[in-house]
VEXDREN-2710 file (C-alpha; in Angstrom, 1 decimal):
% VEXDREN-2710
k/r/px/py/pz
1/UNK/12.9/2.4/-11.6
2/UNK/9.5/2.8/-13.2
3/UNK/6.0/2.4/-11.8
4/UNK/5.3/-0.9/-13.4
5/UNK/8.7/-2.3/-12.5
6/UNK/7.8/-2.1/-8.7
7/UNK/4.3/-3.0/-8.8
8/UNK/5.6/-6.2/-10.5
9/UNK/8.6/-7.1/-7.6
10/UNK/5.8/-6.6/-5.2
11/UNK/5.4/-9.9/-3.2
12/UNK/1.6/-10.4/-3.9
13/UNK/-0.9/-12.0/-6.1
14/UNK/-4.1/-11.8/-7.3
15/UNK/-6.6/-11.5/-5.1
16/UNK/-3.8/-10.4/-2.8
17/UNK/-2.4/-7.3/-4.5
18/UNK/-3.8/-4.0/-4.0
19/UNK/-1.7/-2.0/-6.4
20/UNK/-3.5/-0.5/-9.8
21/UNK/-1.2/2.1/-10.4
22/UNK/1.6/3.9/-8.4
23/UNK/0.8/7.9/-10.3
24/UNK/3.5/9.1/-8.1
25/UNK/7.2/8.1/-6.8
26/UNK/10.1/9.9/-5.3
27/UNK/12.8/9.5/-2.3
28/UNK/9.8/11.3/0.2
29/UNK/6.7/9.0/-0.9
30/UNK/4.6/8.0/-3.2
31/UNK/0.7/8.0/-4.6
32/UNK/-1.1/4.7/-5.9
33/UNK/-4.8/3.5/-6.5
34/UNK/-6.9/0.6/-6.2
35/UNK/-10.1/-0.2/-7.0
36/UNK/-12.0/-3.2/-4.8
37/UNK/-13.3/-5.1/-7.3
38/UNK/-17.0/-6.1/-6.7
39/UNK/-17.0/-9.3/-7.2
40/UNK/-14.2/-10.0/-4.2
41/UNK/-15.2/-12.9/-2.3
42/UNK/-14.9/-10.6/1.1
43/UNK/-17.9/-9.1/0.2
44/UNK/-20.2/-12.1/0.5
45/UNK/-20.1/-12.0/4.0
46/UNK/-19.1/-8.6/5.2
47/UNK/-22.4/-7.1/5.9
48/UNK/-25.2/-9.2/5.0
49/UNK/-27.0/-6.7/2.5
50/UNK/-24.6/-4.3/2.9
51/UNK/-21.1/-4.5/2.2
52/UNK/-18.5/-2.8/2.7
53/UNK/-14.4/-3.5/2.3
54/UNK/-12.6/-4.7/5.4
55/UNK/-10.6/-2.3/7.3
56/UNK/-8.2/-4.9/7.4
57/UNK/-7.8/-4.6/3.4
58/UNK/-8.1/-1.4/3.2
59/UNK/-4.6/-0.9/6.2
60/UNK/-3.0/-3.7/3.7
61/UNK/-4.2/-1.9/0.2
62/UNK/-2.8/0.9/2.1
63/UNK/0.8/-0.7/3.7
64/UNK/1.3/-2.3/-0.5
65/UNK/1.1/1.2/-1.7
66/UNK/2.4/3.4/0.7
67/UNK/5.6/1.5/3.0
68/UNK/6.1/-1.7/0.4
69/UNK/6.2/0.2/-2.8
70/UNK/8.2/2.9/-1.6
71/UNK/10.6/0.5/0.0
72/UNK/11.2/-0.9/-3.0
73/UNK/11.6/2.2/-4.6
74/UNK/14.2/3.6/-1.5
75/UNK/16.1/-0.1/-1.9
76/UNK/16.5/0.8/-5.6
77/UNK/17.9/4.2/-5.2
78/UNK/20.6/2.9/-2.1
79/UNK/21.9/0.1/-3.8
80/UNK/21.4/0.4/-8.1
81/UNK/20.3/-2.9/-7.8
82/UNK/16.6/-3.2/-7.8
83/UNK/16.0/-6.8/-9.4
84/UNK/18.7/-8.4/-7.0
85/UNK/17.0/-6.9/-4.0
86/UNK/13.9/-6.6/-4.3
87/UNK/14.4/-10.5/-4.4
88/UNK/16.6/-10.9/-1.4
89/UNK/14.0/-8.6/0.7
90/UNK/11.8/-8.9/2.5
91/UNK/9.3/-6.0/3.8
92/UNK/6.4/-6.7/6.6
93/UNK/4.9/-4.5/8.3
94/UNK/5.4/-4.2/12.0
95/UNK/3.3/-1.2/13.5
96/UNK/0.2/0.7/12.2
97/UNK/-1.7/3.4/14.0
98/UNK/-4.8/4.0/11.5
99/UNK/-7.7/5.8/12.2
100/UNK/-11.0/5.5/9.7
101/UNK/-13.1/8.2/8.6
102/UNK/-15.6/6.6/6.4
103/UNK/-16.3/3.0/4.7
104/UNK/-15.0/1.3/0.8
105/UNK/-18.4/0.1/-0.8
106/UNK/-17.6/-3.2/-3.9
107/UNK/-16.1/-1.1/-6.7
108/UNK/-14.7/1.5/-5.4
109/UNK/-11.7/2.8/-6.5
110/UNK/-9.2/4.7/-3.7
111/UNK/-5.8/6.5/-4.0
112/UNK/-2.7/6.5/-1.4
113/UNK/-0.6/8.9/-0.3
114/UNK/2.2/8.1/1.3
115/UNK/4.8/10.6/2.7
116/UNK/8.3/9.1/4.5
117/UNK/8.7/9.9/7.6
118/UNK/12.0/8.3/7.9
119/UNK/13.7/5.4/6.3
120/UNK/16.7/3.9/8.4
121/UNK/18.7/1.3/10.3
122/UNK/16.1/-0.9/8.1
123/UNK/12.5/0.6/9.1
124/UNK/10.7/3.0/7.4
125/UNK/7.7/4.5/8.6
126/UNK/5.5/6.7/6.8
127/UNK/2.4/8.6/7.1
128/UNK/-0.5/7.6/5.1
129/UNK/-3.7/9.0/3.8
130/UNK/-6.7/6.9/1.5
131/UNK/-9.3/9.2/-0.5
132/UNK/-12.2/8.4/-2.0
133/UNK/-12.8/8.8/-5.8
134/UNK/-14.7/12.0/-4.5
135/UNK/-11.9/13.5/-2.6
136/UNK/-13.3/12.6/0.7
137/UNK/-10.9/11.1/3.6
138/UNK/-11.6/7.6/3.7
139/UNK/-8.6/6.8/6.3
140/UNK/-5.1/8.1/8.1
141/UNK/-2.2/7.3/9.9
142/UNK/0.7/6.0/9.7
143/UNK/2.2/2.2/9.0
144/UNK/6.2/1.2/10.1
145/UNK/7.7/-1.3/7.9
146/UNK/10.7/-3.2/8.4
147/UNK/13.2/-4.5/5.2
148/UNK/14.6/-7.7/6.4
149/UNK/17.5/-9.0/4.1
150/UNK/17.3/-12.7/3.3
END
């Protein structure tokens, strides 16, 4: 399955979706980027003067790369049937343990690394790691997913 074919079966939108690019994507994880787009309507009020990206968005920007395009990825490589699937399946996350190192500013663009921890009986959980353009640790941890089957 190619990068672009799983960004589009992802089950967001615009202003929804934070996938760029996926750089990197194999049976053991994957690497993507994003970049918060300055104009997002968050920013208005998240700090007066000052703002800075949710850490709410940035666990979701991170969950998208990291669990949702990889399970897509892992669904594809099981079954040989990635279209069919990816339509009949569902994956929300159901546990994250994150831990934040430093703050997104409007404009910024991150990258994801996500590394499988184990994918089975329909939950795959994954340690996950967001870097700045710079290299520096923006945030950690690791995110559980479960793939429900409609």
């Amino acid at each position: 399955m190619k990068h672009s074919e799983i960004i589009a079966l992802l089950p967001y939108t615009k202003p929804f979706l934070f996938v760029d690019s996926l750089e990197k994507v194999h049976k053991d994880g994957v690497e993507g980027s994003y970049q918060f787009k300055k104009d997002s309507y968050f920013y208005k009020g998240h700090f007066e003067n000052n703002p800075i990206t949710p850490g709410v968005l940035l666990t979701e920007c991170m969950a998208q790369i990291g669990v949702v395009s990889l399970g897509l990825f892992l669904i594809e490589q099981e079954t040989k049937d990635p279209i069919d699937n990816a339509l009949k399946t569902q994956i929300a996350m159901s546990n994250t343990t994150i831990d934040f190192y430093t703050s997104v500013k409007p404009g910024e663009r991150v990258t994801v690394t996500s590394e499988k921890i184990y994918f089975r009986f329909g939950k795959l959980r994954c340690k996950v790691i967001m870097m700045s353009a710079q290299h520096k640790l923006i945030a950690k941890g690791t995110i559980d997913g479960m793939i429900v089957k409609q």
